[in-house]
C-alpha positions as CSV (number, residue, x, y, z in Angstrom):
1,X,77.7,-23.8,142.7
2,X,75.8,-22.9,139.3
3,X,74.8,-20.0,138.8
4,X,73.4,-18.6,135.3
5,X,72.2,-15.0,134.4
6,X,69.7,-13.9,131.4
7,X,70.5,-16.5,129.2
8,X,69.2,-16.4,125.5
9,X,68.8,-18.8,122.7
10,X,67.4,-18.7,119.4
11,X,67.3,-21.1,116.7
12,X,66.6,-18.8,113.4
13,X,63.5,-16.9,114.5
14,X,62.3,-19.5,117.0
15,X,63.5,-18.2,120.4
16,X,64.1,-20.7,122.6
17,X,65.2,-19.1,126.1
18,X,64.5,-15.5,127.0
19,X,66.4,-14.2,129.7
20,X,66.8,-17.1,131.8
21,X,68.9,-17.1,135.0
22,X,68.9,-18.6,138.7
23,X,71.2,-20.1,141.2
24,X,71.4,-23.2,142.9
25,X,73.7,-24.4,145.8
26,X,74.4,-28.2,146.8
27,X,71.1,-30.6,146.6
28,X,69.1,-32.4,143.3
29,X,67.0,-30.2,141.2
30,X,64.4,-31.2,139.0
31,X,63.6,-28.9,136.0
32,X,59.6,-30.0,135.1
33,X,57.8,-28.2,131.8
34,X,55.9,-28.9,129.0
35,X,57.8,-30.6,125.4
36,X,59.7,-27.7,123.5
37,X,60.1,-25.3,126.6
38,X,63.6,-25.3,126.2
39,X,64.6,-27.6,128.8
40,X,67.1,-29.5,127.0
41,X,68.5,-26.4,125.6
42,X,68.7,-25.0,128.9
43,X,71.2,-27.9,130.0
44,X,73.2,-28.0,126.7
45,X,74.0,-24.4,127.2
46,X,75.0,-24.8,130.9
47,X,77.3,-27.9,130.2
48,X,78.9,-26.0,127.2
49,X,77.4,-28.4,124.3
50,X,75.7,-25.2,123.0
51,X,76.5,-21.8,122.3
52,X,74.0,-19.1,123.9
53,X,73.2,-16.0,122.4
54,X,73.7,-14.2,125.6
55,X,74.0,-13.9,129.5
56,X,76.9,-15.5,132.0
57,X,77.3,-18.8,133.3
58,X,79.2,-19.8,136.5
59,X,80.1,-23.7,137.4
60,X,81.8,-23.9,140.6
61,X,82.9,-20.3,140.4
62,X,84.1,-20.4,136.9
63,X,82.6,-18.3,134.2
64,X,82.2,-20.6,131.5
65,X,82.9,-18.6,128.4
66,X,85.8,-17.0,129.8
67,X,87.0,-20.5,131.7
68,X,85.7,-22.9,129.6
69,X,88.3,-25.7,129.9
70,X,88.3,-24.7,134.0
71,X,84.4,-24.7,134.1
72,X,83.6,-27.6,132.2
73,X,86.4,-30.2,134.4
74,X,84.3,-29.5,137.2
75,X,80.5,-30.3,135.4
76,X,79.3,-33.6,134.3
77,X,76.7,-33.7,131.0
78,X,74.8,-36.2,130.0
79,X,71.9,-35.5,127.0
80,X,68.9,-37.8,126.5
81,X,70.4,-39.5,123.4
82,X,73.8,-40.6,123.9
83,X,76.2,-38.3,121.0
84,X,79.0,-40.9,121.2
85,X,80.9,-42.2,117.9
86,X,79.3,-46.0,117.5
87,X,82.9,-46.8,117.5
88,X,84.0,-46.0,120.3
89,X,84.5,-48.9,123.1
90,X,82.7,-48.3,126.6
91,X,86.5,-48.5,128.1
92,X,87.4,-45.9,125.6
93,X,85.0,-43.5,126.7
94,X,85.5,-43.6,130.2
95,X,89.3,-42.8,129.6
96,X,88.3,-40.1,127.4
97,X,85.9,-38.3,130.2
98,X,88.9,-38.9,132.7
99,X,91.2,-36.9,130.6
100,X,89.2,-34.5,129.8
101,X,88.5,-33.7,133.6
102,X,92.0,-33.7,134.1
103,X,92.0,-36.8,136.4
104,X,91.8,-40.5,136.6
105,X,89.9,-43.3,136.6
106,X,89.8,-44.2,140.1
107,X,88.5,-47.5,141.5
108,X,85.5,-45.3,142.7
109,X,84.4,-44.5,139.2
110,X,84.6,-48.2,138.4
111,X,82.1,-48.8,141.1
112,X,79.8,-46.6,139.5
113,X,80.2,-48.6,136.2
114,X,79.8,-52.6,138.1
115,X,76.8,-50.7,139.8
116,X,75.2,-50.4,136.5
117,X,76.1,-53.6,135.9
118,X,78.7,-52.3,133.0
119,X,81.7,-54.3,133.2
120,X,80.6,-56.8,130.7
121,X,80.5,-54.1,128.2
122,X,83.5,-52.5,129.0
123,X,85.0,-53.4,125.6
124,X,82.0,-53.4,123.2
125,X,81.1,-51.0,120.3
126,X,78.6,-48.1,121.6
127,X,77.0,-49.2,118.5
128,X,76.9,-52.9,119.5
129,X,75.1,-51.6,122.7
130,X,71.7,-51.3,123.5
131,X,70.2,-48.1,123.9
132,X,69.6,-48.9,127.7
133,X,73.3,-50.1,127.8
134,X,74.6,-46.9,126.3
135,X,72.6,-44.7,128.4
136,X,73.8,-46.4,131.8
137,X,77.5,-46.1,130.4
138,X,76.9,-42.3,130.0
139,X,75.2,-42.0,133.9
140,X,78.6,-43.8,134.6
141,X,80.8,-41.6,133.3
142,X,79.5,-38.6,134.8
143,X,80.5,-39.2,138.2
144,X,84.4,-39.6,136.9
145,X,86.5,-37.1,139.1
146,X,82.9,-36.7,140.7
147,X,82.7,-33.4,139.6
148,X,80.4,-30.2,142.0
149,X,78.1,-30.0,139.0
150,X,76.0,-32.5,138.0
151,X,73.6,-31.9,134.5
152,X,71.0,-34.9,133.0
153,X,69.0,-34.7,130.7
154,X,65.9,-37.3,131.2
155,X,68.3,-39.8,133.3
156,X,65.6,-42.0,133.9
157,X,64.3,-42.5,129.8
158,X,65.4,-46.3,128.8
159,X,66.6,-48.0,132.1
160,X,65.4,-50.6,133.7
161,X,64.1,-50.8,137.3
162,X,67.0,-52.2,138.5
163,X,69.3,-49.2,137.2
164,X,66.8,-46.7,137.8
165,X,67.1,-47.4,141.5
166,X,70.8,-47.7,141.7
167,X,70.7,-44.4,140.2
168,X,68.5,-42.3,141.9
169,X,70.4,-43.7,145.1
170,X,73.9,-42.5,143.4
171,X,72.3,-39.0,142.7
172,X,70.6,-38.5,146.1
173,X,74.2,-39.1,147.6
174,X,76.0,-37.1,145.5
175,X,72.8,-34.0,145.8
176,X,74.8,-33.9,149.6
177,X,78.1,-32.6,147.8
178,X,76.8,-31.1,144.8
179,X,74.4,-29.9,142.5
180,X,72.0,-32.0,140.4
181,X,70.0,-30.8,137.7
182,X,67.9,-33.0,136.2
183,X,65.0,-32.5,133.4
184,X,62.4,-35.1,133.7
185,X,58.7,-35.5,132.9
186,X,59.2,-38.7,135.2
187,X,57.7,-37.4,138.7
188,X,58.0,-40.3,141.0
189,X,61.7,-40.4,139.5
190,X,62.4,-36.8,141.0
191,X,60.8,-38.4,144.1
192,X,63.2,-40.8,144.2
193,X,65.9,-38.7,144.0
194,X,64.3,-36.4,146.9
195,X,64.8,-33.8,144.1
196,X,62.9,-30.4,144.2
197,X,60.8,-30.3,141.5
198,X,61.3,-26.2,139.5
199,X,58.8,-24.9,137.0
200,X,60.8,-24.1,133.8
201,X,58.2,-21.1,133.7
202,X,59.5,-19.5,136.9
203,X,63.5,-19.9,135.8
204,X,64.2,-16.3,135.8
């Protein structure tokens, strides 16, 4: 379900991945390493957000630089610190990840959102939110059109106990129909999640 071949990524003269590939079929995955071993990279590339340098990516089947708008309908991204405009309402955003899946948003997807306990939020400023806030609204939107490929940079970082439970339940169902990549230094998280747990070093 996501598949990636020797993928390279440089920043100047600071190489960042070399040659990285491996393949994954439906369950959670947790991607463990020391800070600045390209973890975060790693995801950004695989959800799109970045460019590589080289190699081939697959989600669900589709090559991602020759499918990109195919590939990237059926992956969800999240990144540690939230990229949306401080404008932008929490109502606003999940319409926007609806439409850019190509579906809508079903009465399932708002589940997701009262299970983080969103709804009040629902029409306030990103930049009115808390950081916790706007982190559970991104987890939320992922699972719009609940899509086979599921990428998370550091879910856990910021959320209470409360959400941090609801969502490592939400991502060990979904792990049943999909794939779950996660990078987290947060070990009993990736327990939680029944994840299992990859050495960055061995990504090859």
């Amino acid at each position: 379900m996501l598949r990636f071949e020797r993928i390279c990524k440089a920043y100047g003269a600071q190489r960042v991945l070399r040659d990285v590939g491996h393949h994954f079929s439906a369950g959670a995955f947790a991607l463990r390493g020391p800070n600045g071993v390209g973890k975060s990279t790693l995801l950004a590339v695989l959800a799109g957000a970045e460019e590589a340098d080289s190699g081939a990516i697959w989600i669900d089947g589709q090559p991602l630089h020759q499918q990109p708008v195919a590939a990237k309908a059926r992956l969800a991204y999240a990144p540690d610190e939230c990229p949306v405009y401080p404008f932008m309402r929490g109502r606003e955003l999940l319409r926007f990840v609806a439409f850019a899946r190509g579906c809508e948003l079903t009465p399932a997807a708002m589940q997701i959102v009262a299970r983080f306990g969103l709804e009040p939020y629902l029409d306030t400023r990103f930049g009115d939110m808390s950081l916790g806030t706007q982190k559970k609204m991104m987890l939320a939107a992922a699972w719009i059109g609940e899509p086979p490929v599921m990428l998370l940079d550091e879910p856990s970082n910021g959320l209470d106990a409360a959400a941090r439970v609801a969502l490592a339940e939400l991502l060990k169902a979904r792990a049943e129909r999909g794939v779950v990549l996660i990078s987290t230094h947060d070990g009993e998280f990736a327990q939680s999640v029944g994840a299992c747990v990859i050495e960055f070093a061995d990504l090859a």
